[in-house]
GUDOKE-625765 format. One record per residue (C-alpha): residue in three letters; x, y, z. Coordinates in steps of 0.5 Angstrom, whole numbers, padded with zeros to 4 digits, always signed. Layout:
alaXYZ...
***
This chain:
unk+0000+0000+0000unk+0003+0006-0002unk+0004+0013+0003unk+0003+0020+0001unk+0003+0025+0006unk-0003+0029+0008unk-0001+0036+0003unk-0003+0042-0002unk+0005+0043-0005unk+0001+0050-0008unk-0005+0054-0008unk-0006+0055-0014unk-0007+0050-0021unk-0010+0049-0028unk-0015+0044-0026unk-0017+0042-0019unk-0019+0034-0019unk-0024+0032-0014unk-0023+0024-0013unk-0018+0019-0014unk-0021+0014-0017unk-0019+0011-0024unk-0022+0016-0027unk-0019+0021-0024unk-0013+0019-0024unk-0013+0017-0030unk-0015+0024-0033unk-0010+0027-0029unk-0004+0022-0032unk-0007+0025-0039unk-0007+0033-0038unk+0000+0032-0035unk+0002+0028-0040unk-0001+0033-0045unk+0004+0038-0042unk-0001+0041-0038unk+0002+0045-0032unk+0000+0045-0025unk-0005+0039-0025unk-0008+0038-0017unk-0012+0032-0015unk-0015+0032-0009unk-0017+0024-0006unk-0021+0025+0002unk-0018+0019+0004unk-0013+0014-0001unk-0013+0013-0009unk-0018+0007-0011unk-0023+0008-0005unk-0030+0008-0007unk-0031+0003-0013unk-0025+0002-0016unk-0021-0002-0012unk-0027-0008-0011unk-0028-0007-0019unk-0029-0013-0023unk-0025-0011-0027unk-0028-0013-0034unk-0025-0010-0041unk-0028-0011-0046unk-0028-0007-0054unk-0036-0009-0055unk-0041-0003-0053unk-0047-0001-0057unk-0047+0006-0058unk-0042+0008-0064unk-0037+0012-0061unk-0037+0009-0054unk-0033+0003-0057unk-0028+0008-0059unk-0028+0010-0051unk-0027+0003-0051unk-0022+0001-0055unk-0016+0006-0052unk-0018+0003-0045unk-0015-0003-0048unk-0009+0000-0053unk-0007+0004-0047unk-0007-0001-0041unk-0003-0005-0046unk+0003-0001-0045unk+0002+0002-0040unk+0007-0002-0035unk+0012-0002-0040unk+0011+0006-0040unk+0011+0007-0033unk+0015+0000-0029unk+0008-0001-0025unk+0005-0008-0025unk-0003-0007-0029unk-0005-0015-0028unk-0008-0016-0035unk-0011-0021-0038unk-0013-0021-0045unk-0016-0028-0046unk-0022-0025-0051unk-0030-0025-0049unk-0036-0030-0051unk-0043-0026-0050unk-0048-0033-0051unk-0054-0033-0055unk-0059-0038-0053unk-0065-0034-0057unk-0067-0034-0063unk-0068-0026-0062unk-0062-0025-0059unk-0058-0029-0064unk-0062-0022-0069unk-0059-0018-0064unk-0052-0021-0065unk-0053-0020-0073unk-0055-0013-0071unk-0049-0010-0067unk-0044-0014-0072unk-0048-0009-0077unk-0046-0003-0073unk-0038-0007-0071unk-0036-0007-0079unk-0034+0000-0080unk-0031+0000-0073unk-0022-0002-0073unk-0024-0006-0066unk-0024-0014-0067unk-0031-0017-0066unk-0034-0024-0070unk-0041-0028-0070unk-0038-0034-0068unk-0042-0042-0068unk-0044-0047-0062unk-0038-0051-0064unk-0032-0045-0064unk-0035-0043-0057unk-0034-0049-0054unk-0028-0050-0056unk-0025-0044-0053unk-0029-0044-0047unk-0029-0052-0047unk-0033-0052-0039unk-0039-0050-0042unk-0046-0055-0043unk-0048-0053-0051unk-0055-0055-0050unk-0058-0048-0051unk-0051-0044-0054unk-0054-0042-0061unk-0048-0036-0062unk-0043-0033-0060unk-0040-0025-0060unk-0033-0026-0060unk-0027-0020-0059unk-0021-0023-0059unk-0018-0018-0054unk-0023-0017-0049unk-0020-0019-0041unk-0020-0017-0035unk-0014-0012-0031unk-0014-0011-0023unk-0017-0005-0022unk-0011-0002-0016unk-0005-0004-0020unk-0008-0001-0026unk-0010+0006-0022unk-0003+0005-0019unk+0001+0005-0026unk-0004+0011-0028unk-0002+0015-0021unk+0006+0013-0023unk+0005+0016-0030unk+0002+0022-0028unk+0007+0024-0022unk+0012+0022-0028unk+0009+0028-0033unk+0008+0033-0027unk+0001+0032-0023unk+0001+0032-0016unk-0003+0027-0013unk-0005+0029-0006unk-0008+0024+0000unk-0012+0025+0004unk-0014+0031+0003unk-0023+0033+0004unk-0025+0037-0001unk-0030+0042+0005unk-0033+0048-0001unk-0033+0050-0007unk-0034+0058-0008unk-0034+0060-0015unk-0031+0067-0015unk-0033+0072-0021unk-0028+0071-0026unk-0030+0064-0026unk-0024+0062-0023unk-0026+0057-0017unk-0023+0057-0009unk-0023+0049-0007unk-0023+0049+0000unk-0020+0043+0004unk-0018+0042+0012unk-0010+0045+0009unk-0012+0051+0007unk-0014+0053+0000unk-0013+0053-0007unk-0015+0057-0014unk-0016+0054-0020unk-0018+0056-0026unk-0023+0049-0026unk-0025+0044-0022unk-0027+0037-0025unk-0031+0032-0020unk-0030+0025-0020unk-0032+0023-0014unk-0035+0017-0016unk-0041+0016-0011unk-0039+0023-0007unk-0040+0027-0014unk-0047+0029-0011unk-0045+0031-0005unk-0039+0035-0009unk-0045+0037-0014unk-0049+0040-0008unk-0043+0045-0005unk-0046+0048-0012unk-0052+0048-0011unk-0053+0042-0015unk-0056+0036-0015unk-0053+0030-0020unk-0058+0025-0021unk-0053+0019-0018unk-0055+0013-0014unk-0050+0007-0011unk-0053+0001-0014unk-0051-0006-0009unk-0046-0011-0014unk-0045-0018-0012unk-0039-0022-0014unk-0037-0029-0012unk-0030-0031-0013unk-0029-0040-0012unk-0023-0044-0010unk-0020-0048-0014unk-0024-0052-0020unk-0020-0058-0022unk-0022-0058-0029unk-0020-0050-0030unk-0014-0051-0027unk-0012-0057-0031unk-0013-0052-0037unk-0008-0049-0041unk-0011-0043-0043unk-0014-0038-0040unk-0022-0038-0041unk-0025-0032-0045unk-0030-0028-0040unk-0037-0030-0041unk-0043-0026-0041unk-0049-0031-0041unk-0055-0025-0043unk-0061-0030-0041unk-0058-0032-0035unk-0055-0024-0033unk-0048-0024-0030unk-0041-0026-0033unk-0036-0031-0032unk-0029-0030-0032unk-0023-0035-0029unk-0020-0032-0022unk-0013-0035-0022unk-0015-0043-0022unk-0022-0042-0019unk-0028-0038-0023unk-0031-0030-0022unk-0038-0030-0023unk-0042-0024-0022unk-0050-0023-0024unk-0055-0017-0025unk-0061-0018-0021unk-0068-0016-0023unk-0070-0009-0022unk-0074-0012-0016unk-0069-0016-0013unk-0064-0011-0013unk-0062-0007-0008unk-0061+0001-0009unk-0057+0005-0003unk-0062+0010-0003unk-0059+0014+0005unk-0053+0015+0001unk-0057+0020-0004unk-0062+0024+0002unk-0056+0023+0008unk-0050+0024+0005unk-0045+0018+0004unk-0042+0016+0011unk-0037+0020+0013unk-0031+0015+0012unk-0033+0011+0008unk-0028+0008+0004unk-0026+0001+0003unk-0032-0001+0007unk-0037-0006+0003unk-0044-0008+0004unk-0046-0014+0008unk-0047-0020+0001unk-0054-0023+0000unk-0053-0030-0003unk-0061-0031-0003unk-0062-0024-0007unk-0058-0028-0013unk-0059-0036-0013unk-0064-0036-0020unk-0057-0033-0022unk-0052-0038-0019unk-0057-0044-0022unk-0056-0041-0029unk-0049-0041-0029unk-0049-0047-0025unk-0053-0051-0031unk-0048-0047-0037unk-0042-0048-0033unk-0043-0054-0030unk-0036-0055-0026unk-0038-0049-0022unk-0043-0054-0018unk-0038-0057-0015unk-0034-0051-0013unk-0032-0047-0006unk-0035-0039-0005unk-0029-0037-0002unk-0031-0030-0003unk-0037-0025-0003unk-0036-0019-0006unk-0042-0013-0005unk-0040-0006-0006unk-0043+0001-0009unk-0042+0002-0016unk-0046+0008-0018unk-0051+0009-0023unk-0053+0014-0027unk-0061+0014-0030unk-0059+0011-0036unk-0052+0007-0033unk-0049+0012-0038unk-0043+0017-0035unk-0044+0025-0034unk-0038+0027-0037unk-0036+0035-0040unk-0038+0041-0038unk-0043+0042-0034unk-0049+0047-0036unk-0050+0053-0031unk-0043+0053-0028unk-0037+0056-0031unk-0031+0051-0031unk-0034+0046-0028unk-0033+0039-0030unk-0036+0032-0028unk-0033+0026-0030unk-0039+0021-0026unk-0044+0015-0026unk-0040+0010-0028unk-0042+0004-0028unk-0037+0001-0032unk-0031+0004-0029unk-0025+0000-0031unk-0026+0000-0038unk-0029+0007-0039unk-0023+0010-0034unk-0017+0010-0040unk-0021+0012-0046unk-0025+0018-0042unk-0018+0021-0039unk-0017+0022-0045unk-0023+0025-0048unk-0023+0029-0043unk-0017+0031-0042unk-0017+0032-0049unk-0023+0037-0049unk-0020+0041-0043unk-0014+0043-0047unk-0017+0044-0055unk-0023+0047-0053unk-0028+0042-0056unk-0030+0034-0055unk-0025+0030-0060unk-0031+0026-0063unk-0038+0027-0061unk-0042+0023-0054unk-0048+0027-0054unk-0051+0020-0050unk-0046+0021-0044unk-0047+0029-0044unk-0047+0031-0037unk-0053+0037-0040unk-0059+0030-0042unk-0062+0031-0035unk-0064+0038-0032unk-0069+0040-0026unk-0075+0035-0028unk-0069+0029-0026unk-0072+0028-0019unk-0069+0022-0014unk-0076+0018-0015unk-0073+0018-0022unk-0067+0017-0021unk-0067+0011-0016unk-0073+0008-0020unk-0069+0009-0027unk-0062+0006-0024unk-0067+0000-0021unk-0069-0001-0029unk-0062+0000-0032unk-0059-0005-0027unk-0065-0010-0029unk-0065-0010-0036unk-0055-0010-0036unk-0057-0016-0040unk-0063-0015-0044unk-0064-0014-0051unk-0063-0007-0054unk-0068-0007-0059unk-0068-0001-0064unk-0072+0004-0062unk-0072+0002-0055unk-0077+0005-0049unk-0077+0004-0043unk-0082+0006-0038unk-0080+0006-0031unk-0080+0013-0027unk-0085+0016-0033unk-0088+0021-0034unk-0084+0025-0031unk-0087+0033-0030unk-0084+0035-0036unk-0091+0033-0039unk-0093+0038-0046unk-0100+0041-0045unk-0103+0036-0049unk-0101+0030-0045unk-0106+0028-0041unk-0111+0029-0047unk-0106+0025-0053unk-0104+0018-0048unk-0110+0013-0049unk-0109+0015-0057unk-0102+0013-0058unk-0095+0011-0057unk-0092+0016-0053unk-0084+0015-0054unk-0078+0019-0048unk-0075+0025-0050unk-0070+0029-0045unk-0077+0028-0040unk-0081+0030-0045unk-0088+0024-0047unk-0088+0025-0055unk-0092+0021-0059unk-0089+0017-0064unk-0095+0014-0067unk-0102+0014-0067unk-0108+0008-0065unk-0113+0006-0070unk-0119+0001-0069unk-0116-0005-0070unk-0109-0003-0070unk-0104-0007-0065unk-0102-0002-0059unk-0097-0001-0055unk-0089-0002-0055unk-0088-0008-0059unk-0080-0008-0061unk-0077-0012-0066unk-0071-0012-0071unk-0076-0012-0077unk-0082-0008-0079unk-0087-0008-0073unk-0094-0006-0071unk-0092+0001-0072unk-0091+0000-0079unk-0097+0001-0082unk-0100+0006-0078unk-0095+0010-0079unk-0096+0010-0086unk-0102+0012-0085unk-0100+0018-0081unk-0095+0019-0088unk-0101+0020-0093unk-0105+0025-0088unk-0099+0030-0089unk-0099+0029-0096unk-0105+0029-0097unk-0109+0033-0093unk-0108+0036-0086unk-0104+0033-0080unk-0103+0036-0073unk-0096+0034-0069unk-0094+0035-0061unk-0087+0039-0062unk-0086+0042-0055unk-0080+0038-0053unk-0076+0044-0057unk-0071+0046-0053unk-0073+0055-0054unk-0069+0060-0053unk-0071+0067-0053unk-0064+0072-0054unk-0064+0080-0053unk-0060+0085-0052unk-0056+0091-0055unk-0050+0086-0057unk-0055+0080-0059unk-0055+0080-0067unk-0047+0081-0066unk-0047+0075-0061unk-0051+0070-0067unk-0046+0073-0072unk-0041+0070-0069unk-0044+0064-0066unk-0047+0062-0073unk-0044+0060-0079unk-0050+0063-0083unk-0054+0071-0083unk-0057+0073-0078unk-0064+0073-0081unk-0068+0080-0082unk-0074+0082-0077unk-0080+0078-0079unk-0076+0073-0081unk-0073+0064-0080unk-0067+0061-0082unk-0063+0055-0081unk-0056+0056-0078unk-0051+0052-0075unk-0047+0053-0069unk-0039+0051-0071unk-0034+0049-0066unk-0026+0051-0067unk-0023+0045-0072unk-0031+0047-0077unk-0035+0041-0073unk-0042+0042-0073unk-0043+0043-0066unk-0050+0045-0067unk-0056+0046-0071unk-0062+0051-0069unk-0068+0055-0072unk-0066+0062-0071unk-0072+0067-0072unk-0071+0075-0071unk-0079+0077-0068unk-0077+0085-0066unk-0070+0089-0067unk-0065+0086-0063unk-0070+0080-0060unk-0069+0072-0063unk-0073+0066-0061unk-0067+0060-0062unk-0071+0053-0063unk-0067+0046-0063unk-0069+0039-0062unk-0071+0036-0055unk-0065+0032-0054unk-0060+0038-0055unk-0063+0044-0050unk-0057+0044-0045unk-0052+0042-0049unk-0054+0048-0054unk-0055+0053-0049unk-0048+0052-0045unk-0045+0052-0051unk-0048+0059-0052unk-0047+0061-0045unk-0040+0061-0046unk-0040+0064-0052unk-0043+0070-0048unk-0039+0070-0042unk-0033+0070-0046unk-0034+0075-0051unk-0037+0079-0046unk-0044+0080-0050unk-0048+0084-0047unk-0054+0080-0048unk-0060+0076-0044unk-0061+0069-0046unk-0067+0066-0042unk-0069+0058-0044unk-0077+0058-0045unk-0077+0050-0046unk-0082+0048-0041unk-0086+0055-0042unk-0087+0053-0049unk-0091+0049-0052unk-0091+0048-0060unk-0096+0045-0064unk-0094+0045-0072unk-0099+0044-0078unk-0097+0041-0084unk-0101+0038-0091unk-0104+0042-0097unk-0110+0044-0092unk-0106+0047-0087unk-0107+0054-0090unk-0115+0053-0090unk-0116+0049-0084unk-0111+0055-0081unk-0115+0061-0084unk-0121+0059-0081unk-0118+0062-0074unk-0115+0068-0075unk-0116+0075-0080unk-0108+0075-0081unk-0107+0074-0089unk-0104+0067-0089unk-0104+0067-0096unk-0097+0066-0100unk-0096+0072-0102unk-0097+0074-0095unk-0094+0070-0091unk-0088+0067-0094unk-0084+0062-0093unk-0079+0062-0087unk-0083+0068-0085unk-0085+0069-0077unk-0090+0072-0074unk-0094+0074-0068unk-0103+0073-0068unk-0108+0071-0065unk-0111+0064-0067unk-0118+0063-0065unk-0116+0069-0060unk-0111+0065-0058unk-0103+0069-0058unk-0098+0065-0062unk-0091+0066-0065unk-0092+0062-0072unk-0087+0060-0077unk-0088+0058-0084unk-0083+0052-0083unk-0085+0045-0083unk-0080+0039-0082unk-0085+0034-0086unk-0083+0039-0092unk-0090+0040-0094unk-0094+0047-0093unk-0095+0048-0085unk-0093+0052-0080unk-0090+0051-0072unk-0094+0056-0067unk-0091+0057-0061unk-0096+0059-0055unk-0096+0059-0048unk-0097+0052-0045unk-0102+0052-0041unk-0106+0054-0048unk-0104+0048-0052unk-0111+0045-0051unk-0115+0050-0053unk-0111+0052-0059unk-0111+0044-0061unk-0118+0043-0060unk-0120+0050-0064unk-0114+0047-0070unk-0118+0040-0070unk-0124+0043-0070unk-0124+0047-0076unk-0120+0042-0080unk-0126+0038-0079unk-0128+0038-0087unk-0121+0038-0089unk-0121+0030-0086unk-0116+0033-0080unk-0111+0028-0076unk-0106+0027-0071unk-0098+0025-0073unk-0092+0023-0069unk-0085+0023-0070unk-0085+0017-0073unk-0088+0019-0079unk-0085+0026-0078unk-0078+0022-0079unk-0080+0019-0086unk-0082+0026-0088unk-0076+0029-0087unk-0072+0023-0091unk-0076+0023-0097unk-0075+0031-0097unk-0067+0030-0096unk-0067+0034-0089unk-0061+0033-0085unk-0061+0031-0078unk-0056+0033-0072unk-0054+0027-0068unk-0055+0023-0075unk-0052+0027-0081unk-0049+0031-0077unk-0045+0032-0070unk-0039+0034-0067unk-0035+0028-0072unk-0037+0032-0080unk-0036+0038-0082unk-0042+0042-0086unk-0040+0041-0092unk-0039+0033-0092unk-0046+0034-0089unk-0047+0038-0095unk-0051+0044-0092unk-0046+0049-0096unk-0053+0053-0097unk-0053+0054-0089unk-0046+0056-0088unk-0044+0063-0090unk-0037+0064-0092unk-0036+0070-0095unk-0041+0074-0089unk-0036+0079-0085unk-0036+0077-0078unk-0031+0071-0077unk-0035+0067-0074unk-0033+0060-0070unk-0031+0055-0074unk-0029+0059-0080unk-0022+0059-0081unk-0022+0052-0080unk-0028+0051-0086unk-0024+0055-0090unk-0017+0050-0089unk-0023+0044-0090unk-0025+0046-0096unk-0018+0048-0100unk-0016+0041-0098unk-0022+0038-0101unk-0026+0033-0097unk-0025+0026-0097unk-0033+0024-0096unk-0039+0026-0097unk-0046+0024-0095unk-0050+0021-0101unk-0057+0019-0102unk-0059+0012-0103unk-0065+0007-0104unk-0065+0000-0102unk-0068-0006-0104unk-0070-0010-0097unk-0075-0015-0095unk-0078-0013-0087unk-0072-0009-0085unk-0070-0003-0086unk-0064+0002-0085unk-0064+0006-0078unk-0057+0009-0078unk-0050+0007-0075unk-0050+0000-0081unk-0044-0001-0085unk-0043+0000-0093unk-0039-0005-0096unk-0037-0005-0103unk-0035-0009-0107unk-0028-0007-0111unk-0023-0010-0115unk-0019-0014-0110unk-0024-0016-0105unk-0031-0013-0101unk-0029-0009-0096unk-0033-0003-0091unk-0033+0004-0093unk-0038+0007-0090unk-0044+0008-0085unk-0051+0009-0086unk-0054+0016-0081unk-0060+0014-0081unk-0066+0011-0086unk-0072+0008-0085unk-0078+0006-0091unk-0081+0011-0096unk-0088+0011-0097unk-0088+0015-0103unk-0084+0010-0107unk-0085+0004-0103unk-0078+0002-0102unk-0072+0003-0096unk-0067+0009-0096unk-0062+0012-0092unk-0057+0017-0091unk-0050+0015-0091unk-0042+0017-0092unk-0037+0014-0096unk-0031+0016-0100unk-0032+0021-0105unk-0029+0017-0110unk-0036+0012-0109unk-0041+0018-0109unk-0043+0018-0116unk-0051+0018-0117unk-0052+0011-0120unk-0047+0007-0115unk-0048+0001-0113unk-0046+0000-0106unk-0049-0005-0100unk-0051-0004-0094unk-0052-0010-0089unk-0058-0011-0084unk-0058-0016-0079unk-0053-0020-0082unk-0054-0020-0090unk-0052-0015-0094unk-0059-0012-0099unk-0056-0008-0106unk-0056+0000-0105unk-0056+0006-0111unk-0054+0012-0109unk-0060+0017-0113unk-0060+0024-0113unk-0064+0027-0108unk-0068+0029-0105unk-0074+0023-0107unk-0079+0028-0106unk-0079+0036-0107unk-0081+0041-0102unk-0087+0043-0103unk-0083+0050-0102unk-0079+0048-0109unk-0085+0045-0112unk-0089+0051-0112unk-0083+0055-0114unk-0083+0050-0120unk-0090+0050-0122unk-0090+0058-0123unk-0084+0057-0128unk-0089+0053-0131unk-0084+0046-0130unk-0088+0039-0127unk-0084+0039-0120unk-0084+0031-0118unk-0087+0029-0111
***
């Protein structure tokens, strides 16, 4: 056990670190290594206290999402060359992991994720019954239907690993100082923070809290409060077993998926930890109102045998040698869960230079990958690749400790179950960020999750099958959906859209402000546009609608999921610069209902004197008036790419403005959508979306918005000089347009494109996003491939739950806006839809 003495060495840093577990540790070994000066971690008690040092200690390149497998990958490469880097002994095991299919659907959802593994470097395979057993020769083979197979995947011991990191990071000049009790937090006006402790204090220019299952009492020193809770994790580690001891190689680490724990070999004996029900687990809820006990360290939790024994019989019957085995040791310690068992990491909304690198429930193998991201942000200014979904700005006020712990209960349940595209999960909902409407639309329709927010996603008729029924194919949403598609199209539909992130933004320096913060005009008095948010290397951070409503006044609109993240960002735009504006968040205020199809205009008319003629109101126009004496701020703009318009109105109206549009669209055969069809609108119109065809990993012009992004506008806005050097480079990708031919699957997003060259078929893209086309009656989806394959006419492929269908890139979009159509018609051209 390695000494420190209890000291500050200085009262002034760069960045302050608050925790010294591996996640901690390791961004201090990252900042310090990149050159950072004066990087100080503060641990109250000693490195590896909390989580770390009863970890598992499971690595593993597999994970679901697309760029958390890159976190996962550099854990790997690093832990790799780490000992050999700094002297210190890690203890890691490289024997690969098998997960088990014993199901017909979970066999699917195999084929699903090696789709998504193609376009990704990191070694995975579909692998037989007879290649399972021969690499885990112990196992009973009676239900294995396949394997998923990562040839690197093992297992490192958790304190030798965050002792190495500690050693590398001392090497490159970080302080690392224990026991030192973090006692306040006082951010000064300048941003700088004051970090008080029982030896004094430190100023630094940013703290970053990796408390583990501390963080909320670090996060409630500012008057926060991080939706964490420790969850009770079991683990039981066997004597000797003759047969495992008798082998020559290592066993790969297994995850029985129906059965719901791993396996993993421990010396000469076996490792084995389950995930109970959400019923059966066991959540540490005194930790989240008291505070965790003062001196809690190394302690553990009492074990409960009787709480896992469904899962000791399953893995018992797998791997049958573990029937006769001795438990030698019970392990039962916290491990803390965020809602959606994914980490907070960045920077926090609402606090200048706070940073959160919490709730994770993987530690291990996130602790390398995330200091490097992280660190990587700190210094560069922007995140080096996109992670929205670990985004500490995904949760707000609505994220209320009854929706923690009851979402924390559901995750830790469901570790192991399927993860279906387009996937719900219903524990802790509502929550009360519920629209105007809600109460009104929920018997009618299946209502999908959105940063707290119920939205429909489509709507029941009789003889409709209802409810959440997930499956890989086609389901039963599919022809509702349609149905939903042909009512926009043909008549007139009504869409709840109040999950918006809303922004009003004034001030003497506001239309400076969005000059520099958008790549695109700011937009006249009276007028709409879209304008995307760049980060400094021309990524696109961002996308908005901006609408000027009065001199100097602007309404700001995103999507749902990116309300915070989008309006930190522009905080820190604010604060930097020194702009002189006010910027107020109206989200839950704000209700949104956007009417869309040909009889828009007519079922509108009917409720207002204003002129809503075209000529009058023309599109990407805005406007205030009184529907049905109702006060709204309408927009001509409509994401189906049909005539219609998005009415903003205070939320307590939402009932009777729905209720006057639904009554007045009667004759025209009126009806709700949701954002299923919404969805397929906008693919056949070629809309992009972010956090699809664009994010923090594209530059606007691969994405092909050029038309958005002003080049030649006066003001230097972020980004700019970095698309100027991207487009004298020229581009090596670009997003193309394609249809495919399938049977009952379509495109989602994240697949793999291959093509078929001269030498061999080989990946070369990746899907965005995709879906059926109603209007045409086949599949189609976005995708990005090399420039040299991006040619109209292009035969690629695209592989869908393990076949590969033929794909043709087409000119997009399949069909005109009904803005452009209208345009075509008074030329006297027959526009195509």
């Amino acid at each position: 056990k390695e000494a420190s003495t209890p000291s500050l060495g200085k009262d002034r840093a760069d960045t302050v670190i608050i925790g010294g577990g591996c996640v901690g540790v390791s961004l201090a070994y990252h900042l310090a290594k990149a050159g950072l000066k004066d990087v100080v971690l503060l641990e109250k008690s000693e490195l590896t206290a909390g989580s770390t040092w009863h970890a598992a200690g499971l690595t593993t390149y597999f994970h679901p999402g697309i760029n958390l497998k890159k976190i996962h990958a550099y854990s790997i490469k690093l832990y790799e060359k780490l000992e050999e880097e700094t002297g210190q002994p890690v203890g890691f095991h490289q024997p690969g992991s098998i997960r088990i299919a014993s199901t017909p659907t979970r066999v699917d959802e195999f084929k699903y994720q090696m789709t998504r593994a193609g376009w990704h470097p990191t070694e995975q395979y579909l692998i037989t019954p007879e290649k399972v057993q021969e690499l885990f020769p112990l196992l009973n083979m009676d239900k294995v239907l396949a394997g998923l197979y990562n040839p690197g995947d093992g297992h490192i011991d958790p304190y030798s690993l965050t002792m190495a990191l500690a050693a590398g990071a001392r090497k490159y000049g970080a302080q690392l100082n224990y026991p030192v009790q973090v006692t306040n937090l006082n951010s000064r006006s300048d941003g700088t923070w004051e970090v008080e402790t029982p030896l004094g204090i430190i100023q630094a220019k940013r703290i970053v809290n990796t408390a583990g299952f501390w963080a909320r009492d670090i996060g409630k020193m500012i008057g926060l409060q991080h939706p964490l809770i420790p969850v009770h994790h079991q683990y039981v580690v066997t004597s000797t077993i003759p047969e495992v001891k008798a082998l020559k190689t290592e066993l790969p680490v297994i995850r029985d998926l129906e059965g719901s724990y791993y396996l993993r070999q421990e010396r000469d004996g076996l490792l084995f930890g389950p995930y109970e029900s959400e019923e059966k687990m066991k959540l540490q809820e005194s930790w989240v109102t008291n505070g965790v006990p003062p001196g809690f360290g190394k302690e553990l939790f009492e074990s409960d045998l009787d709480r896992i024994m469904e899962h000791i019989e399953a893995a018992m019957e797998m791997v049958p040698v573990l029937r006769k085995a001795d438990i030698v040791n019970t392990i039962s310690g916290p491990i803390t869960y965020s809602p959606d068992i994914l980490p907070m990491v960045g920077p926090h909304q609402g606090v200048r230079n706070y940073w959160v690198a919490i709730g994770f429930g993987y530690g291990i193998i996130h602790a390398g990958g995330m200091g490097k991201y992280l660190s990587d942000w700190i210094l560069e200014g922007e995140p080096p690749f996109d992670l929205i979904e670990v985004d500490p700005n995904r949760y707000g006020k609505w994220t209320t400790t009854e929706y923690t712990a009851a979402k924390a209960r559901e995750s830790y349940g469901f570790n192991n179950i399927v993860g279906y595209p387009k996937e719900e999960r219903f524990a802790g909902r509502p929550t009360e960020r519920t629209s105007g409407l809600y109460d009104l639309l929920k018997s009618k329709c299946s209502m999908g999750f959105h940063a707290g927010w119920e939205q429909p996603h489509w709507f029941y008729k009789p003889g409709d099958e209802t409810g959440y029924k997930p499956s890989f194919r086609r389901t039963n949403w599919f022809d509702p959906v349609g149905r939903e598609y042909k009512q926009v199209m043909e008549k007139v539909g009504v869409i709840d859209l109040s999950p918006f992130g809303k922004f009003k933004v004034k001030g003497a320096d506001s239309v400076k402000l969005l000059d520099h913060l958008f790549a695109n005009v700011v937009p006249k008095v009276g007028s709409t546009n879209i304008s995307h948010m760049l980060t400094p290397r021309g990524k696109v951070y961002a996308e908005l609608t901006v609408s000027q409503l009065y001199p100097g006044e602007f309404m700001l609109v995103t999507g749902s999921g990116s309300e915070l993240h989008d309006l930190r960002w522009i905080e820190d735009k604010i604060t930097r610069g020194g702009y002189k504006v006010e910027i107020e968040n109206m989200t839950d205020e704000m209700g949104v209902l956007s009417v869309a199809g040909p009889y828009a205009r007519q079922v509108l008319q009917k409720l207002t004197n204003e002129d809503l003629s075209d000529a009058s109101f023309k599109f990407l126009q805005c406007r205030h008036l009184k529907l049905s004496n109702i006060a709204v701020t309408a927009i001509r703009i409509s994401y189906t790419g049909e005539l219609g318009w998005e009415l903003y109105h205070r939320k307590e109206d939402s009932v009777p403005l729905y209720s006057a549009i639904m009554e007045a669209g009667q004759k025209e055969g009126i009806d709700d959508f949701g954002t299923y069809a919404l969805n397929a609108l906008r693919l056949e119109k070629g809309f992009r979306a972010w956090g699809a065809e664009m994010n923090c990993d594209t530059n606007p012009l691969e994405a092909g918005l050029e038309y958005f992004v002003k080049l030649n506008k006066a003001a230097d806005f972020t980004g700019k000089q970095a698309l100027k050097q991207i487009k004298e480079k020229g581009l090596k990708r670009r997003l193309v347009y394609l249809t495919l031919e399938t049977d009952n699957v379509d495109p989602e997003g994240n697949e793999s494109i291959w093509h078929n060259g001269k030498a061999r078929t080989i990946v070369i893209g990746n899907t965005t996003s995709g879906c059926f086309s109603y209007g045409a009656q086949q599949s189609f989806f976005f995708a990005y491939v090399p420039m040299e394959l991006s040619k109209v006419g292009q035969k690629l492929e695209v592989e869908l739950l393990g076949k590969n269908y033929p794909a043709t890139i087409i000119q997009e979009p399949l069909v005109l806006t009904e803005p452009t159509r209208m345009r075509l018609q008074r030329k006297g051209e027959s526009p195509k839809i």
